[in-house]
C-alpha positions in Angstrom: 60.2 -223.5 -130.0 62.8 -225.3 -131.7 65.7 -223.3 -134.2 64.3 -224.5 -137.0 61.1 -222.7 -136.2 62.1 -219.8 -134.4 64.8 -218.8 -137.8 61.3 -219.1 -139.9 59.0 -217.0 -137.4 62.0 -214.2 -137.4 63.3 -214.5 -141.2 59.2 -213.8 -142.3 59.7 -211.0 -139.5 62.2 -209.4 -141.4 60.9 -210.3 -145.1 57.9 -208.0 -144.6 60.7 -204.8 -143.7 61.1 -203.1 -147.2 64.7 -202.6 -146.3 65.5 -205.9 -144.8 63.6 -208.6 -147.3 66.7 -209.1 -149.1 69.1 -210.6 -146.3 65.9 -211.7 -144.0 67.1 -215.1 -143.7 71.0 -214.6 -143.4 70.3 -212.2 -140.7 67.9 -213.8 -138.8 70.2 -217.5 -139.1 73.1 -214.7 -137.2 71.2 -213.5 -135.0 70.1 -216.4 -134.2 73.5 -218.3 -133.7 74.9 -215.3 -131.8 71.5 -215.4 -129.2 72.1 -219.2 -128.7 76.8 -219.5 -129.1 76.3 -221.3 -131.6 78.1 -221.8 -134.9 76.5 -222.1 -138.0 77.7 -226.2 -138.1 75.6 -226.1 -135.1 73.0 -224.8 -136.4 72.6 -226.8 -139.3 73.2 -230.0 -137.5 70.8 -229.8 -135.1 67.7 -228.0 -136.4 65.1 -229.8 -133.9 67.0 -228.2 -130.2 64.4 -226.7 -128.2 65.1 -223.0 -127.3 64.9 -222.4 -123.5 62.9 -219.7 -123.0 65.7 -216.7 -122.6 67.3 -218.0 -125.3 64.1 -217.4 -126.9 63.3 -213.9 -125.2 67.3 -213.0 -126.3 66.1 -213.8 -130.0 63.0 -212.2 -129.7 64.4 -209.0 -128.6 67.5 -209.0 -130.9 64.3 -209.6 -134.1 62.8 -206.5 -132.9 66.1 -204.6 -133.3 66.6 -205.7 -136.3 63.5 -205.1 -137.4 63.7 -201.1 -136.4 66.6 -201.7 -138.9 69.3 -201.5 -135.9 72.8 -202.4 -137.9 73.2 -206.2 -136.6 77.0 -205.1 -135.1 75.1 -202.8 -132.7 73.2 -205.9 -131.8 75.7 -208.1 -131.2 78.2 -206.1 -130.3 80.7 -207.1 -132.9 82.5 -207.3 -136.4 85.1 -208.7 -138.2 87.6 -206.6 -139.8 90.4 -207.8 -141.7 90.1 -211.6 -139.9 90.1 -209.5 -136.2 87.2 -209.5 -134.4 86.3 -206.1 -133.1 83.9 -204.7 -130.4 81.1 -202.7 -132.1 79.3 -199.6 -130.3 77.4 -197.5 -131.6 79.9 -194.8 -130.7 81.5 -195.6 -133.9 81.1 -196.6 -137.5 80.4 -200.5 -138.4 83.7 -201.3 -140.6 83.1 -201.7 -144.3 84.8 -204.9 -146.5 86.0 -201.5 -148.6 88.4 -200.2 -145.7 90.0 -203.5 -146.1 91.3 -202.4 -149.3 92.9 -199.1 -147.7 94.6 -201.6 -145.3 96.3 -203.7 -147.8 97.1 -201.1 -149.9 98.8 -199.3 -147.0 100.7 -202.8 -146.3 101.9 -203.6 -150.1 103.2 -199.5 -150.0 105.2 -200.4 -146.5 106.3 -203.7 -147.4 109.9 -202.8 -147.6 110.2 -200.0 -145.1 108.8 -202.2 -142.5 112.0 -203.5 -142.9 113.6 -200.5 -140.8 112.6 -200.2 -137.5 110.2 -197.8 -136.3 108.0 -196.7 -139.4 105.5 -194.3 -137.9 101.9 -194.5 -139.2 99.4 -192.1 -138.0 95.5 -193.2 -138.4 93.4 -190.1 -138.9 89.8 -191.0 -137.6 90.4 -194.0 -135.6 86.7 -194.7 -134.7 86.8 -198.1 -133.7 90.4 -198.9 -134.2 89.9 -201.0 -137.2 92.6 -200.2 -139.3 95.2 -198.9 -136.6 94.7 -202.6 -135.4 95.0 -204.0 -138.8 98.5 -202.8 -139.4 99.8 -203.3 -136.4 98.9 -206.9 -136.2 100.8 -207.5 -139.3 103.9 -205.1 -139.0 105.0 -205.6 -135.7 107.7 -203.3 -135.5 105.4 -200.1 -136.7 105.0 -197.4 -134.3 100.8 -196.9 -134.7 99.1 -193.6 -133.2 95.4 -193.0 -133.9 93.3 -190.0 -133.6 89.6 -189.3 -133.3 87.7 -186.5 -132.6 85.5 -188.7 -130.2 86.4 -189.6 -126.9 83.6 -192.6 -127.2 85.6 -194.0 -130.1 88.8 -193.9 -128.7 87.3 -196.0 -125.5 86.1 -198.4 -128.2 89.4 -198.4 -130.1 91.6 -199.0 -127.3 89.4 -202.1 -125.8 90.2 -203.3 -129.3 93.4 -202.7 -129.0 93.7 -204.2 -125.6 91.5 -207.5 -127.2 94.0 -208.2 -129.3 97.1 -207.5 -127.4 98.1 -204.4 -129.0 97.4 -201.7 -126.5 101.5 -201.0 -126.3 101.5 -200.5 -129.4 99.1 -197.8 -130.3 99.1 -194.2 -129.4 95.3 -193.4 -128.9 94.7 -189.5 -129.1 91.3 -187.2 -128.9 92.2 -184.9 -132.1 90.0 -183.0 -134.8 92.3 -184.1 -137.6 95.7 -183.3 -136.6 94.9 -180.6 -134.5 96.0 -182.0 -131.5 99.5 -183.4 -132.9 102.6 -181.7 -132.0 103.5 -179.2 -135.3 106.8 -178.5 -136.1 108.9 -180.8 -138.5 107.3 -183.6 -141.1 107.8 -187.4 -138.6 105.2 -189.7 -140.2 105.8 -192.2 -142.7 102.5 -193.3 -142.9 99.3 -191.0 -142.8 96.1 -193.4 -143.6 92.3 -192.5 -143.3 89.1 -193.3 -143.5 87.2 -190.0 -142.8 83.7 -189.1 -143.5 82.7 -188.8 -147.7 79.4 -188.7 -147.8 77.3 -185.3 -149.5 75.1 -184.3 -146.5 72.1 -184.4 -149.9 72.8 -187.7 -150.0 71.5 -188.4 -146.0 68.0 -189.3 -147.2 68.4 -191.8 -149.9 70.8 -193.9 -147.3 69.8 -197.2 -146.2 67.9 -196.3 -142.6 70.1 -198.5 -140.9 73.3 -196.2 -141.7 71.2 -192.7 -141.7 69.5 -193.5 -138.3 71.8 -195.4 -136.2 75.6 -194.8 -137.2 77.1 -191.7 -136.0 76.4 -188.4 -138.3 80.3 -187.4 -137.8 81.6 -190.3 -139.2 79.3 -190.4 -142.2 78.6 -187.0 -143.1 81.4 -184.3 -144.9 79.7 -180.8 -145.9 77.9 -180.4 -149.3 79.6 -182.4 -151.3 82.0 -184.4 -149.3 85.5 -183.0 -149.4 85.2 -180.9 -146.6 87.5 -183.6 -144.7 89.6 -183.8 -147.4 89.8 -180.1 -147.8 91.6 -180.1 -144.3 93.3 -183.4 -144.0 95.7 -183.0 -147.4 97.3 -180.2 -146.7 98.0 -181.1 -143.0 99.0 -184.3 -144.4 101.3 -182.9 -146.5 103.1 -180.8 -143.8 103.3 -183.4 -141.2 104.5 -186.5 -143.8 108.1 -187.1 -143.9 109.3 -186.3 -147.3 107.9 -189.4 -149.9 105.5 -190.2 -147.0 102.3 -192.0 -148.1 99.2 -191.0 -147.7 96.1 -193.7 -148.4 92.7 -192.4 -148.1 89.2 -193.8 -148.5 87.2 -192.0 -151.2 83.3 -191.8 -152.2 82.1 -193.2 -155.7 82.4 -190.1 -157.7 84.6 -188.5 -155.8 88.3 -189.4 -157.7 88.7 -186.5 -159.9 88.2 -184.0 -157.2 90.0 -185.5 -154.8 93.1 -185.8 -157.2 92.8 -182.3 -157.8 92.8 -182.0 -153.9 96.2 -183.7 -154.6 98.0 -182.1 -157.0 101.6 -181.7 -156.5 101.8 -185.1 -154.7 104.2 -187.8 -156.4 103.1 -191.0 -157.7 99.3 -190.3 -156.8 97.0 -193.1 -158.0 93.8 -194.8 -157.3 92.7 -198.4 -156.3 89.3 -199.9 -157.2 86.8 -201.9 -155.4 85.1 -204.8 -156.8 82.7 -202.8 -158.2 85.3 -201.2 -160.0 85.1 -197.9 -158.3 87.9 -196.0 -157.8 87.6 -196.2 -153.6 91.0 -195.7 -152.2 93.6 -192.8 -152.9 97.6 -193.1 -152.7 100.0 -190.5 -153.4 103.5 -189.8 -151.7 104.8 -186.5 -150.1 106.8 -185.1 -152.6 110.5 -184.8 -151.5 110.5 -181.0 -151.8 108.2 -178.7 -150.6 107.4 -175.3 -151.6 106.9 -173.2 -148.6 103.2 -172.8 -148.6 102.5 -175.1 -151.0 98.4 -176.1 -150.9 
């Protein structure tokens, strides 16, 4: 079978998959380039090239995956994040464009501390190391540690880390939160996040490739979402140096109650995607802090 045919056997594969008919052909075209190391130049420049037959068996196989709506990073075994190419398990969440936003939001806030040595950023919720990784590529002199309450993650996160050179320079700790953090005085600049948003009502009406496959603790945060956010503020505000930032990752719908989440906090203010939904949360430790304040 040649590429040209085997891309139309497996994109009419996918087009009769309710939940897969929209991408059919750009998914079955990437599949197909990562079965055969290919790139997509190759691809299109040499249509007629005759599969051998594990190539084919490879294809077939990765099809079928796809076809029990199997995320295509769990099947290859990889995404890009912020132009860093990242090992994918399904220990951990597949990164979304959106988190990109958190990260350059956290890098236009730290522009000009980066500028003194050893700004400390804590990443609460790691998974696979995305955004950990993310900053420290591009502040080099930042002093990363990342938490995650799974030890699988944190295997995934530090082969990342190790990928790309970086494993000296991220901390990698098994925490719920900041639980597992030495207490005692405020020491982070920088506490950014990611944690799970997502109404555990709203599990059904996911896409089955998220609500089936991607891990439930990533995803999932008690009724209506905030029960991460519930805990992580307040610890953030204790263990934040004083106007530290915090960046978080929010849910659509979420920004009102997560700024009320955030009251007291200086300079809070929300960024929106590109479908102009308010998706990531910034506010700064104020500089004094009421004993006991929420």
């Amino acid at each position: 079978m040649t590429l040209r045919e085997a891309l139309t056997s497996a994109t009419r594969q996918l087009e009769a998959h309710p939940h897969l008919c929209v991408d059919a052909a750009r998914d079955a075209a990437h599949l197909l380039r990562h079965a055969m190391g290919i790139s997509h130049a190759a691809l299109l420049a040499d249509p007629g090239r005759v599969l051998t037959a594990d190539q084919q068996a490879a294809y077939d196989a990765m099809i079928l995956r796809r076809a029990a709506n199997e995320p295509i990073q769990y099947i290859t075994g990889e995404q890009e994040f912020y132009g860093l190419l990242l090992q994918i398990t399904p220990a951990v969440l597949v990164p979304r464009p959106e988190t990109e936003l958190l990260v350059e939001a956290v890098l236009a806030e730290v522009t000009q501390a980066e500028l003194r040595p050893a700004l400390r950023i804590l990443d609460v919720g790691t998974g696979s190391g995305a955004i950990a990784i993310a900053l420290a590529h591009h502040l080099p002199r930042a002093q990363i540690t990342a938490v995650d309450l799974s030890a699988a993650a944190l295997e995934v996160a530090a082969s990342n880390a190790a990928y790309h050179a970086l494993a000296g320079r991220i901390d990698f700790i098994e925490s719920d939160l900041l639980e597992a953090l030495a207490s005692g005085e405020a020491s982070w600049d920088v506490i950014v996040s990611n944690p799970p948003y997502v109404p555990t009502e709203d599990r059904a009406g996911l896409h089955p490739q998220v609500r089936d496959y991607e891990p439930g603790v990533a995803l999932f945060a008690g009724a209506d979402g905030l029960d991460i956010y519930r805990r992580l503020i307040p610890q953030a505000r204790a263990a934040l140096l004083p106007d530290g930032l915090l960046a978080l990752e929010i849910g659509q719908g979420q920004k009102e109650a997560v700024a009320a989440l955030l009251s007291g906090w200086n300079e809070l203010r929300f960024v929106d995607d590109l479908q102009q939904i308010a998706r990531i949360a910034l506010a700064r430790r104020p500089t004094h802090v009421a004993k006991n304040a929420p």
